[in-house]
mmCIF file of the C-alpha atoms, coordinates in Angstrom:
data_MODEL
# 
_entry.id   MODEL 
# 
loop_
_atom_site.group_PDB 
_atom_site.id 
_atom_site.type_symbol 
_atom_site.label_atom_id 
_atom_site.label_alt_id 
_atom_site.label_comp_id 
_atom_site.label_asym_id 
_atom_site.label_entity_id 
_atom_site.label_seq_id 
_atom_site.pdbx_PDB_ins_code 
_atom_site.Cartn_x 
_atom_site.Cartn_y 
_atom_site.Cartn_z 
_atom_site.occupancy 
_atom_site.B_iso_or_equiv 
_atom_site.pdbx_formal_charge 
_atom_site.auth_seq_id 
_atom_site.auth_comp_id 
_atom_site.auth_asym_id 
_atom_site.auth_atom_id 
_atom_site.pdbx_PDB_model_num 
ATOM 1  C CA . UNK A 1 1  ? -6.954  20.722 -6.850  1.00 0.00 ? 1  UNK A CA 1 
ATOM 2  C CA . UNK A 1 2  ? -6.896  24.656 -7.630  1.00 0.00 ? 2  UNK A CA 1 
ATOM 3  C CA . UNK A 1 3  ? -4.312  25.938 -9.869  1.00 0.00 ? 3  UNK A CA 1 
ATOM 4  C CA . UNK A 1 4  ? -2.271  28.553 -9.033  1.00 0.00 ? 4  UNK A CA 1 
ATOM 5  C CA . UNK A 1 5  ? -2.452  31.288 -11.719 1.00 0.00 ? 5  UNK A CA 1 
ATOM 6  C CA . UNK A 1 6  ? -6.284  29.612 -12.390 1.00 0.00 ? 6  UNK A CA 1 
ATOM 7  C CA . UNK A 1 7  ? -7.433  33.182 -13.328 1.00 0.00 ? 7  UNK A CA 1 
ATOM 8  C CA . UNK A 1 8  ? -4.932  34.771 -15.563 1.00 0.00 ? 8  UNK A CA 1 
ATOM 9  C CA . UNK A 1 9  ? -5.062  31.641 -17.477 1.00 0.00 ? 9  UNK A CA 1 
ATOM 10 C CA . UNK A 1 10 ? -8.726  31.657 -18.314 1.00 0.00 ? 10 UNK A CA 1 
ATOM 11 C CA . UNK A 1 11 ? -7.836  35.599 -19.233 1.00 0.00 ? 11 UNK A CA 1 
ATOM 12 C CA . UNK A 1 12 ? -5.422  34.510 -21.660 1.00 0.00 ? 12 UNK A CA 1 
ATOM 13 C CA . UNK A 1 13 ? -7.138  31.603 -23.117 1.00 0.00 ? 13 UNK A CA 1 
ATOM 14 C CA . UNK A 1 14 ? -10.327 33.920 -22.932 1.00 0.00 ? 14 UNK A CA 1 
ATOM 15 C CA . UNK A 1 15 ? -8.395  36.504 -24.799 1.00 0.00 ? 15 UNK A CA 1 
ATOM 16 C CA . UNK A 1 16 ? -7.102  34.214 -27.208 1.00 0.00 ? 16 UNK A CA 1 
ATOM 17 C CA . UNK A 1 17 ? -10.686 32.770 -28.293 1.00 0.00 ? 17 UNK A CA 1 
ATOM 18 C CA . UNK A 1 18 ? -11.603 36.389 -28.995 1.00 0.00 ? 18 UNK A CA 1 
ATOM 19 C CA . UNK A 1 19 ? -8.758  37.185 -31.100 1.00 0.00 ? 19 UNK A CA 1 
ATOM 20 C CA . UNK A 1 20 ? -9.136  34.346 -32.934 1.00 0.00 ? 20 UNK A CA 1 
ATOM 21 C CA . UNK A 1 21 ? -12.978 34.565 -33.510 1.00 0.00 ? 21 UNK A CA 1 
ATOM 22 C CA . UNK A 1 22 ? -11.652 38.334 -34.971 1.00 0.00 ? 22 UNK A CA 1 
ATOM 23 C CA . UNK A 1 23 ? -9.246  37.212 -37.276 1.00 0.00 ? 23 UNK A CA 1 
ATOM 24 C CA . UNK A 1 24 ? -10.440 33.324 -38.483 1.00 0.00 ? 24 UNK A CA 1 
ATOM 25 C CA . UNK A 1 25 ? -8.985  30.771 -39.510 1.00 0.00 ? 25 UNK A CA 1 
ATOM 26 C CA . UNK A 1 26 ? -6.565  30.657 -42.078 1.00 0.00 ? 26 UNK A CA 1 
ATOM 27 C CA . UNK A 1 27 ? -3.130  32.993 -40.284 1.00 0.00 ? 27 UNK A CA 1 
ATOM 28 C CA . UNK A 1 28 ? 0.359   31.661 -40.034 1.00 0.00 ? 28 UNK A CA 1 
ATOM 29 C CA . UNK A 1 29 ? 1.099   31.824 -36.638 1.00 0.00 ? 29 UNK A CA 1 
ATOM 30 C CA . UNK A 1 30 ? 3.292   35.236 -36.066 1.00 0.00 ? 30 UNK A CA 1 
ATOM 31 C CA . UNK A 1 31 ? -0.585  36.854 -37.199 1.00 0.00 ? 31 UNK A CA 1 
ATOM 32 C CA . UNK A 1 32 ? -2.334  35.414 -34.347 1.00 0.00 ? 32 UNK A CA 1 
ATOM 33 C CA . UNK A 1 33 ? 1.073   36.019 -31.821 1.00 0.00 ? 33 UNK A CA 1 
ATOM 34 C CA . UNK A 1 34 ? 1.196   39.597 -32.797 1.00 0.00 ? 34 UNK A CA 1 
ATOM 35 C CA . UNK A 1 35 ? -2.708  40.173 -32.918 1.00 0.00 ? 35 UNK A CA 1 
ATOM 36 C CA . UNK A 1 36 ? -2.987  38.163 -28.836 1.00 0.00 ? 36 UNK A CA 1 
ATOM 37 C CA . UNK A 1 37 ? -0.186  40.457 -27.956 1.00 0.00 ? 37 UNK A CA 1 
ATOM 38 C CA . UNK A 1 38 ? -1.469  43.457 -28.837 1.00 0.00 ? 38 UNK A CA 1 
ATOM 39 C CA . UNK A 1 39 ? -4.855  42.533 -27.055 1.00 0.00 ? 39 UNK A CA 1 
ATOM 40 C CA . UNK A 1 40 ? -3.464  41.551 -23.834 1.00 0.00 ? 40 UNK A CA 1 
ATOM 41 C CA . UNK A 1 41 ? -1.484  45.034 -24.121 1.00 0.00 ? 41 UNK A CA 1 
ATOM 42 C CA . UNK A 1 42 ? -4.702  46.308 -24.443 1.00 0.00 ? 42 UNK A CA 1 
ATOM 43 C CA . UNK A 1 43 ? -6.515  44.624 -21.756 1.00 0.00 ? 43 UNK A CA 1 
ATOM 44 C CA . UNK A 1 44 ? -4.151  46.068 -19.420 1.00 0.00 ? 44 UNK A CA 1 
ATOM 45 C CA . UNK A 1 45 ? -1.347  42.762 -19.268 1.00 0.00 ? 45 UNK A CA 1 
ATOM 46 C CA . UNK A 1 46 ? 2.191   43.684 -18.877 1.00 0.00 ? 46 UNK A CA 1 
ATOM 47 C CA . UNK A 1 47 ? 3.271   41.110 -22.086 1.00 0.00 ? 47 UNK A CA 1 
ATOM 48 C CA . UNK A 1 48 ? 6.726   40.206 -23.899 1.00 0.00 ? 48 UNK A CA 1 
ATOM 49 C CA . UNK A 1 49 ? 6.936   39.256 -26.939 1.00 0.00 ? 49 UNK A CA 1 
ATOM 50 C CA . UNK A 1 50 ? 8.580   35.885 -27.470 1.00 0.00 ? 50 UNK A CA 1 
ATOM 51 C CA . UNK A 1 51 ? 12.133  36.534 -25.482 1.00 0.00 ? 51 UNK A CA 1 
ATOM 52 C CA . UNK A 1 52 ? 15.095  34.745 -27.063 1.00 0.00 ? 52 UNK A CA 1 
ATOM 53 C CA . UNK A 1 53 ? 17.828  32.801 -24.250 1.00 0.00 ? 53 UNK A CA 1 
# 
């Protein structure tokens, strides 16, 4: 079975792994949201931050 969005996934959870190996262990949560966001801004990623309904 082959996932649809198989690629951008591995991006972001590639992306992820390297922000996280920047900052360690140790962040509340908004630190590592903000910090991912940035980088996939960076990377080229049209992003949002978290959108409230």
């Amino acid at each position: 079975m082959e996932l649809l969005h198989a690629n951008l996934t591995d991006a972001i959870i590639k992306t992820f792994y390297e922000v996280y190996n920047e900052l360690g262990y140790g962040f509340l949560e908004k630190v590592y949201q903000n910090a991912l966001f940035l980088e996939l801004k960076n990377k080229g990623y049209q992003v949002e931050a978290q959108i409230a309904k």
